[in-house]
C-alpha positions as CSV (number, residue, x, y, z in Angstrom):
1,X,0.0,0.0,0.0
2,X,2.8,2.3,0.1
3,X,3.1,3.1,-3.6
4,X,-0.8,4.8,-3.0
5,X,-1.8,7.5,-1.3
6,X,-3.5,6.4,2.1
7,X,-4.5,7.3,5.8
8,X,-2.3,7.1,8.7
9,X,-3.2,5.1,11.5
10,X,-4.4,8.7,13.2
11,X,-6.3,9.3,10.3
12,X,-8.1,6.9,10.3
13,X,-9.0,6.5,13.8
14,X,-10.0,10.2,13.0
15,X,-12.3,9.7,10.1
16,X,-14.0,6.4,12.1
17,X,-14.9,9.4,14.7
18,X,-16.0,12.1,12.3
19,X,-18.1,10.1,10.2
20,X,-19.7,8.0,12.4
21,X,-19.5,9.4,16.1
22,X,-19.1,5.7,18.1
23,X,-21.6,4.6,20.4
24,X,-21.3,3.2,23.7
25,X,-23.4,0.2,22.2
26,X,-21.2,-0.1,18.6
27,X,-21.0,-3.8,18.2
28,X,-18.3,-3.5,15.7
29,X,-17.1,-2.4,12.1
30,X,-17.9,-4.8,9.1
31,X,-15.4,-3.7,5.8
32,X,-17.3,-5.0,3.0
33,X,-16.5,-5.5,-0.7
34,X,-17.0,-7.2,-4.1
35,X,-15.1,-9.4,-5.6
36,X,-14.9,-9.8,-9.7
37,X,-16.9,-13.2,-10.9
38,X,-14.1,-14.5,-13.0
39,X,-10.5,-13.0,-13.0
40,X,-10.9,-11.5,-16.4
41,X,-13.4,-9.4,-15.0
42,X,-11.1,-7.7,-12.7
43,X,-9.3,-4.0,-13.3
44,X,-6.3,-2.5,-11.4
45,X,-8.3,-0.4,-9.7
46,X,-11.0,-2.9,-8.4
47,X,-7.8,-4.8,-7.3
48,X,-6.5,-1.7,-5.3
49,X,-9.5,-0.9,-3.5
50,X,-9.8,-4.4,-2.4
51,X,-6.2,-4.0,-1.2
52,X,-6.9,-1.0,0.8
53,X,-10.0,-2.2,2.2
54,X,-8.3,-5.2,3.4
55,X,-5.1,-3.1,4.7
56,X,-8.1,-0.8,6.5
57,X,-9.9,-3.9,8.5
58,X,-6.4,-5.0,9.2
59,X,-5.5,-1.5,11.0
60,X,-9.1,-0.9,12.7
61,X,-8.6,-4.2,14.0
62,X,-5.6,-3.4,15.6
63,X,-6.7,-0.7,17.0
64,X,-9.7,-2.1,18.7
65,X,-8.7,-1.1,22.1
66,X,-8.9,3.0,20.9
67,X,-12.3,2.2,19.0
68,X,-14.1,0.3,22.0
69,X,-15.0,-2.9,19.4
70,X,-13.4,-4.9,16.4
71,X,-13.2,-4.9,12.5
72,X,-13.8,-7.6,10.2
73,X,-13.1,-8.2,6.7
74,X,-16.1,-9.6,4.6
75,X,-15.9,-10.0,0.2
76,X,-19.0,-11.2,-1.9
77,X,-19.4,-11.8,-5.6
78,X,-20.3,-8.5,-7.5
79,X,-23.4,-8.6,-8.6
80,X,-22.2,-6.5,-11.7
81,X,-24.8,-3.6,-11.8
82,X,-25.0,-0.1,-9.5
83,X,-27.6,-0.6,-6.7
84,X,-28.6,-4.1,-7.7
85,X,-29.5,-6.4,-4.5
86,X,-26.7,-7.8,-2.7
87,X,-26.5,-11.4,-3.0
88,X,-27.4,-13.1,-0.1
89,X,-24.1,-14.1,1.7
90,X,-20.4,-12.9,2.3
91,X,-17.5,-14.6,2.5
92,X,-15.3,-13.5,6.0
93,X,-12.1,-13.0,5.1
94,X,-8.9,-13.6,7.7
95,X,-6.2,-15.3,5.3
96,X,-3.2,-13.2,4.4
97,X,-3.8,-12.9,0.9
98,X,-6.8,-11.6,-0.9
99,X,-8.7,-14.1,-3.8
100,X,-8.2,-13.3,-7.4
101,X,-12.2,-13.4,-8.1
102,X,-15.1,-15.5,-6.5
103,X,-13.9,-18.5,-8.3
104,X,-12.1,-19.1,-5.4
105,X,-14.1,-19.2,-2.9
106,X,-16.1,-22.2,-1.0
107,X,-19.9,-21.5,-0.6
108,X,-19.9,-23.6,2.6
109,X,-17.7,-20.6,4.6
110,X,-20.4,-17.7,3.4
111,X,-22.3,-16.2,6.3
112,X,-25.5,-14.8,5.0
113,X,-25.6,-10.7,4.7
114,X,-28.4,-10.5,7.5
115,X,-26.0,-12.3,10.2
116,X,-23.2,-9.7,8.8
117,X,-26.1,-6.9,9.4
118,X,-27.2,-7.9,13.0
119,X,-23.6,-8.8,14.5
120,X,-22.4,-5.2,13.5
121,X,-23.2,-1.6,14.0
122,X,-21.3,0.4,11.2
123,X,-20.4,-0.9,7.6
124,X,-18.0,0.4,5.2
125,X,-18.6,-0.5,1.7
126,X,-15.6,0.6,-0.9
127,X,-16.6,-1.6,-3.8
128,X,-16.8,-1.4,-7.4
129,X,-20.5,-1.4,-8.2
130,X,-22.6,1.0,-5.4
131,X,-24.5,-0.7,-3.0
132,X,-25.9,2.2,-1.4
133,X,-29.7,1.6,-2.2
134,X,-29.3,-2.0,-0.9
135,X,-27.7,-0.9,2.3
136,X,-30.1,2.0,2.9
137,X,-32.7,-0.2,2.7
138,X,-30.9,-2.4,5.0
139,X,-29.8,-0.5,7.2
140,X,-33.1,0.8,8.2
141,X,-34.2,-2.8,8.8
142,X,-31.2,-3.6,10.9
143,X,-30.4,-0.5,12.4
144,X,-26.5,-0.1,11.4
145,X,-25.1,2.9,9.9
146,X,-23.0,2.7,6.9
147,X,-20.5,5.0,4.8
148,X,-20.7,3.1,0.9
149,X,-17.6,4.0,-1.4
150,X,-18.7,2.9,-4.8
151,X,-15.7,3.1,-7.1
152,X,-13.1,4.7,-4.5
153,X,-9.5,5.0,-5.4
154,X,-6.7,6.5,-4.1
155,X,-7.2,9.6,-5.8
156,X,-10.2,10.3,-3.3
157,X,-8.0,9.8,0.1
158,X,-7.3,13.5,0.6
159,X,-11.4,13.8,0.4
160,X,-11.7,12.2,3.5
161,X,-9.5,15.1,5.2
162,X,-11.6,17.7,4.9
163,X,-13.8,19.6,7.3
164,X,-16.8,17.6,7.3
165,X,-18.4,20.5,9.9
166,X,-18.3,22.9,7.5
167,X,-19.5,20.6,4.8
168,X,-22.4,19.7,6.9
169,X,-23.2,23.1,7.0
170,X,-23.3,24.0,3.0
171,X,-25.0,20.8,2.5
172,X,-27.7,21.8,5.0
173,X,-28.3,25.2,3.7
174,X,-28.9,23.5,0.5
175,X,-31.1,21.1,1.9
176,X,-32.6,23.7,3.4
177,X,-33.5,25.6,0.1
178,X,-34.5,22.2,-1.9
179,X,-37.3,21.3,1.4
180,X,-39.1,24.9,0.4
181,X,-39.1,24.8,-3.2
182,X,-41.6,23.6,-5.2
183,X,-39.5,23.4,-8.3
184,X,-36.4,23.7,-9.8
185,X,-36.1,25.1,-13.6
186,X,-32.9,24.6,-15.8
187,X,-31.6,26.3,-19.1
188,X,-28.8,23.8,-20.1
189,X,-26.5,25.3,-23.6
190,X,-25.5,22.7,-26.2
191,X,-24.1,22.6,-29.4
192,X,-27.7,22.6,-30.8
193,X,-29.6,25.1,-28.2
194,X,-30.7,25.6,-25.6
195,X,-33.0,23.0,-23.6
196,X,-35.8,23.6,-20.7
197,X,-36.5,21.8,-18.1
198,X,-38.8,21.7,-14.7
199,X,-38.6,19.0,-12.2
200,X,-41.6,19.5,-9.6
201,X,-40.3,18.8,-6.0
202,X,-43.9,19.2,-4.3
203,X,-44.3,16.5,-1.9
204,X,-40.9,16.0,-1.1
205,X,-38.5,16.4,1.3
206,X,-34.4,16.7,0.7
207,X,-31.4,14.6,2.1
208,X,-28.6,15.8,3.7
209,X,-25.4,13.8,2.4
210,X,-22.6,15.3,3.9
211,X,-19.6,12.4,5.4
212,X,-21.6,12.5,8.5
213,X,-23.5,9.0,9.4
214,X,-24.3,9.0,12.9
215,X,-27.9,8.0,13.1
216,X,-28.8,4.8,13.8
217,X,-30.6,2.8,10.7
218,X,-29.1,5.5,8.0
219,X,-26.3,4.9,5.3
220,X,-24.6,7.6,2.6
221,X,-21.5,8.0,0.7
222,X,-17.9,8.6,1.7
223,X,-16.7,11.0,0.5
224,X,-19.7,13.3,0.4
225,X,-20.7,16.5,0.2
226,X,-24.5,16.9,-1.4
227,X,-27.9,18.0,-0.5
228,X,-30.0,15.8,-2.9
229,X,-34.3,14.9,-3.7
230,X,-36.4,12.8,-5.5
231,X,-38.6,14.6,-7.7
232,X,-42.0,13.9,-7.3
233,X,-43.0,10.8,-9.3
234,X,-46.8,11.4,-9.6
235,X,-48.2,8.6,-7.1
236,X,-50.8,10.7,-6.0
237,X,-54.4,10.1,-7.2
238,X,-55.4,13.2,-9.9
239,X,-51.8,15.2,-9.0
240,X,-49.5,14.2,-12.0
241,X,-45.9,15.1,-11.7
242,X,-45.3,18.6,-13.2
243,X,-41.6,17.0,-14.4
244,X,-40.6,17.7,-18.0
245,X,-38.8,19.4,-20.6
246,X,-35.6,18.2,-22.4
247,X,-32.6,16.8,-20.3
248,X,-29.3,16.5,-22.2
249,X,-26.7,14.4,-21.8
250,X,-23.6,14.1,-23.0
251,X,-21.9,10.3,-23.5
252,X,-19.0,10.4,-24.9
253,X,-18.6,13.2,-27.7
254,X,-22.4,12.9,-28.6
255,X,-24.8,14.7,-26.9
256,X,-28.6,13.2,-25.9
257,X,-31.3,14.7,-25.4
258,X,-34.4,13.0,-23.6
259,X,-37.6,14.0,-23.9
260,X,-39.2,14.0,-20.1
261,X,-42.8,13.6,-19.3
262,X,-44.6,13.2,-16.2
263,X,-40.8,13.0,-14.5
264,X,-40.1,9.9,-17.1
265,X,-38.1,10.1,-20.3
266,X,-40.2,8.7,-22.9
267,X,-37.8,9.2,-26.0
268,X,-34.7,10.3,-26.8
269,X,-35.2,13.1,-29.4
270,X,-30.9,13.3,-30.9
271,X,-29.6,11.0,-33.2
272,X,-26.8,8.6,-33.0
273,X,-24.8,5.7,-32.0
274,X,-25.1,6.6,-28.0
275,X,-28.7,8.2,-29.1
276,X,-29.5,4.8,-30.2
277,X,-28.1,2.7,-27.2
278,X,-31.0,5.0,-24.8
279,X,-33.6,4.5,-26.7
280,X,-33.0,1.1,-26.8
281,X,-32.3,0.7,-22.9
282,X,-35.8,2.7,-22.0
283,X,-37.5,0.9,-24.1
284,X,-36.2,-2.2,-22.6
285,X,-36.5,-0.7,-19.3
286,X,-39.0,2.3,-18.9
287,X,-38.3,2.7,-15.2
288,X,-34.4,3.8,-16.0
289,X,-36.5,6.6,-17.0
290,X,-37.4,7.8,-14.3
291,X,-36.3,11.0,-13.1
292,X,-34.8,9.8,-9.8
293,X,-32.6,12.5,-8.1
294,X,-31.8,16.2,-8.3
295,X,-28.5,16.4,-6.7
296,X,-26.2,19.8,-5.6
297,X,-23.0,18.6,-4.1
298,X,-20.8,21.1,-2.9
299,X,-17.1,19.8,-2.6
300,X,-15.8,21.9,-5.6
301,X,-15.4,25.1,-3.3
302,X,-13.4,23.0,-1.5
303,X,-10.7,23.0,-4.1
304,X,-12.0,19.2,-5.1
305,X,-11.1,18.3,-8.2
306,X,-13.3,15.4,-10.6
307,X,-11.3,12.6,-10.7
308,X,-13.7,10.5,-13.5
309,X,-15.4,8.6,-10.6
310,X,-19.1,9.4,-9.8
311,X,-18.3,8.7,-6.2
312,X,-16.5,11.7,-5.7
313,X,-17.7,14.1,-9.0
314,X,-21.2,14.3,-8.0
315,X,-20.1,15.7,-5.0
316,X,-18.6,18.8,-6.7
317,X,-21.9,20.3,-8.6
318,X,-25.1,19.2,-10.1
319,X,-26.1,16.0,-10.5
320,X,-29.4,14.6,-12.1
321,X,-29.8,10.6,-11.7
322,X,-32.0,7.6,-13.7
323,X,-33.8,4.8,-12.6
324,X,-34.1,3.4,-8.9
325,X,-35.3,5.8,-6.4
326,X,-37.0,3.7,-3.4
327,X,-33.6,3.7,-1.4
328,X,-34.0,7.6,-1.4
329,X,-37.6,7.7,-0.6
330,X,-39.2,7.7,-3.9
331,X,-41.4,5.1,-5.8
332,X,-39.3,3.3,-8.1
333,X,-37.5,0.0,-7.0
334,X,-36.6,-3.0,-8.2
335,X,-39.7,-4.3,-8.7
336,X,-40.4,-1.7,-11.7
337,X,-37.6,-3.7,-13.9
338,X,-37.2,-6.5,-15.6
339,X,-36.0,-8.2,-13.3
340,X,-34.2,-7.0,-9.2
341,X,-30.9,-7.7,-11.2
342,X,-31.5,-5.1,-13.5
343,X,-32.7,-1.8,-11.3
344,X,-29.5,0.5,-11.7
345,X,-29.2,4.2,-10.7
346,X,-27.4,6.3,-13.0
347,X,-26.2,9.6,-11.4
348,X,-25.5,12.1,-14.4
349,X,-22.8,14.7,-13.6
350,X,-22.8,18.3,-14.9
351,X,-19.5,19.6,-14.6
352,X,-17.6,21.5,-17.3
353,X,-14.7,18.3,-17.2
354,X,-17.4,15.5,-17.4
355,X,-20.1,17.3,-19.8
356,X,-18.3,19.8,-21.6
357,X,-20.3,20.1,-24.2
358,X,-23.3,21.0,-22.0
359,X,-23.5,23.9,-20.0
360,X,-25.5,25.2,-17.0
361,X,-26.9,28.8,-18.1
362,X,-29.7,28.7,-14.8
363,X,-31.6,26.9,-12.2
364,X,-33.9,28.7,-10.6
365,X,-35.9,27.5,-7.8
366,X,-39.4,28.3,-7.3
367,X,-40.8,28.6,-3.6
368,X,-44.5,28.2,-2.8
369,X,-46.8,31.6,-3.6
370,X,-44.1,31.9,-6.6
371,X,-41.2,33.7,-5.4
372,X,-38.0,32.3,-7.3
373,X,-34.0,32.2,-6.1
374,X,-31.4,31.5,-8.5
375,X,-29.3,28.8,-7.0
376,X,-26.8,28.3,-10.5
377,X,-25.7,31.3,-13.5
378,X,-23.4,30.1,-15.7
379,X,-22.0,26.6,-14.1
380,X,-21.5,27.9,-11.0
381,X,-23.9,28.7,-8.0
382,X,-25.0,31.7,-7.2
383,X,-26.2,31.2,-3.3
C-alpha cells in the first residue's frame, strides 16, 4: 500500500470518529467489498480498493482497544450492476492474501448478509458497483449505519480530510433551500440550443449527504458532500408530476437529449450511436426513465477536483440521476424492472470536465406563492 496514497493510522481512527460518532453500544465495524466473478473481470483499480479495504480492517482491527470494538473483513461476488440487490451471503475473510475473483471461494464458509447486518453496528462498503440503495434499505431494517464508497480509489483519500463541519453546513443550507421549493427550472446550452426543463419537488423532502453518518438505521457516501431529492414521481391520485422538458446528456462526444414527461423520459429526441443505445435501454426498461434525483453537491469550493469517478464528481456540482429511487424515498425500485438484477441508478454529472459540451446557463428555484432564487448562472452557483 505504500506506492498509494492512504490514511495514517491517526487518520483513520480520526475519520472512524467524524463520520460515524461511536456509540457506547457499537458492536463492531464490518469492511465489505466485491469481488470480480471470473478473474478476467477484474481491473487495477478494483484490485487496489480491495487491497486498501483489506489493509483498512487489518488496522481498525488493531486498533480495537482505541475504538471500543473490532473490524472484520467480509468480500462477496459482485453482482455486476450499480444498486442491484446484494446477493445473499459474504465470505469473511482472515487469510493473508486476498482471492483473485469468487472462483475461489467455498460456498460452505459464506455467512448470510443478514447475520453480517445484526452482528455489527457500522459498515464500510468501498466496492466497485454501489450498493448504497441496498444498504439504505438495509440498514433501516437492521439498524447499522453505513459509509458506501462505490468506485473509491486512491485519488479520493485527501477527500476524507476535509472539514466535514463545515460541509455539513453548506449541505444543510442546500437542503434547506430544496425542502421549500416547489420546483427547480434549468436552461442547459448545447451545441444545438438551448434546452428547458422543470422537475416538480412538491411533496418532497431533501437529504442531507454530507460524510456524517451517525444515526442509527441511516447509510450515505464517503466522501460526500451533497444535498439531494427525488422529484416527485406522480403517485398521488389526480396530481401528476409537473416533471418535463428536455434533459441532455452528453456520452462520450455525442450529446442526448431525452424528452421527459410526467418526470419519465419517454424518448430520446438526438440522433446517434449513443442516441440509439438509450432509446433502446428505455425501451427495454421504462423505469431507467425515471427522473430519480436532483443532486447539488458542494465539494468543488473546496478546491475538489473530478477525478472521472461518480463517487466523488457528484459531489462537486449538479447532478441529475436515472432509474431506482426507493432507497432515497421515492417510488421506483426493483420491482419496476425486468428483473431486481437489472434496477440501476445512474447519477448524471454536470461539470464542465465530465459534460463539456453542455453547460449550465440557470436553475432557478421556485418557492411556494411563486417567489424564485437563483441557485446556478453560468455553471457555478449563485447562493
Amino acid at each position: 500500500m505504500s506506492r498509494h496514497p492512504n490514511l495514517t493510522d491517526g487518520e483513520l481512527l480520526s475519520l472512524i470518529g467524524r463520520v460515524f460518532h461511536p456509540l457506547a453500544t457499537d458492536t463492531g465495524i464490518a469492511i465489505v467489498t466485491d469481488l470480480p466473478a471470473t478473474r478476467s473481470d477484474d481491473n487495477p483499480d478494483w484490485q487496489r480498493r480491495r487491497e486498501l479495504a483489506l489493509d483498512w480492517a487489518r488496522r481498525l482491527d488493531g486498533m480495537s482497544a482505541e475504538l471500543g470494538f473490532g473490524t472484520d473483513f467480509y468480500l462477496y461476488q459482485s453482482v455486476g450492476f450499480n444498486n442491484a440487490n446484494l446477493p445473499p451471503a459474504a465470505w469473511p475473510h482472515r487469510g493473508e492474501r486476498l482471492p483473485a475473483s469468487a472462483e475461489y471461494f467455498d460456498t460452505v464458509t459464506a455467512e448470510p448478509f443478514e447475520s453480517v447486518f445484526s452482528a455489527h453496528s457500522i459498515l464500510i462498503a468501498p466496492t466497485e458497483f454501489s450498493t448504497t440503495a441496498p444498504l439504505k434499505i438495509a440498514a433501516a431494517r437492521y439498524g447499522f449505519r453505513a459509509a458506501t464508497m462505490p468506485g473509491f480509489s486512491t485519488a479520493m483519500v485527501d477527500a476524507l480530510k476535509l472539514d466535514y463541519l463545515e460541509v455539513d453546513r453548506r449541505v444543510r443550507r442546500m437542503k434547506a433551500l430544496l425542502d421549500r421549493a416547489s420546483s427547480a427550472y434549468f436552461r442547459f446550452e448545447t451545441d444545438a440550443g438551448a434546452v428547458m426543463l422543470e422537475l416538480d419537488l412538491r411533496h418532497r423532502l431533501a437529504h442531507a449527504s454530507s460524510g456524517v453518518v451517525k444515526v442509527p438505521g441511516t447509510a450515505g457516501n464517503l466522501p460526500s458532500g451533497e444535498a439531494y431529492i427525488v422529484p416527485y414521481e406522480g403517485e398521488i391520485n389526480g396530481d401528476n408530476s409537473r416533471s418535463a422538458g428536455v434533459l441532455p446528456v452528453q456520452l462520450g462526444d455525442e450529446v442526448v437529449t431525452f424528452r421527459i414527461e410526467g418526470n419519465r423520459a419517454v424518448a430520446v429526441e438526438s440522433k446517434g450511436a449513443a442516441s440509439r443505445q438509450q432509446a433502446a435501454y428505455l425501451a427495454r426498461e421504462p423505469a431507467y426513465g425515471n427522473m430519480a434525483e436532483l443532486g447539488l453537491g458542494v465539494l468543488a469550493d473546496f478546491g475538489v477536483a473530478p477525478i472521472g469517478e461518480t463517487l466523488l464528481d457528484e459531489k462537486l456540482g449538479l447532478h441529475i440521476a436515472f432509474g431506482r429511487s426507493d432507497h432515497f424515498g421515492g417510488q421506483v425500485g426493483p420491482d419496476q424492472f425486468s428483473s431486481p438484477e437489472e434496477a440501476v441508478h445512474i447519477d448524471r454529472v454536470y461539470l464542465t470536465e465530465t459534460q463539456p459540451k453542455v453547460q449550465i446557463r440557470s436553475m432557478v428555484l421556485e418557492m411556494p406563492g411563486g417567489d424564485t432564487l437563483p441557485v446556478m448562472r453560468d455553471q457555478r452557483y449563485a447562493v
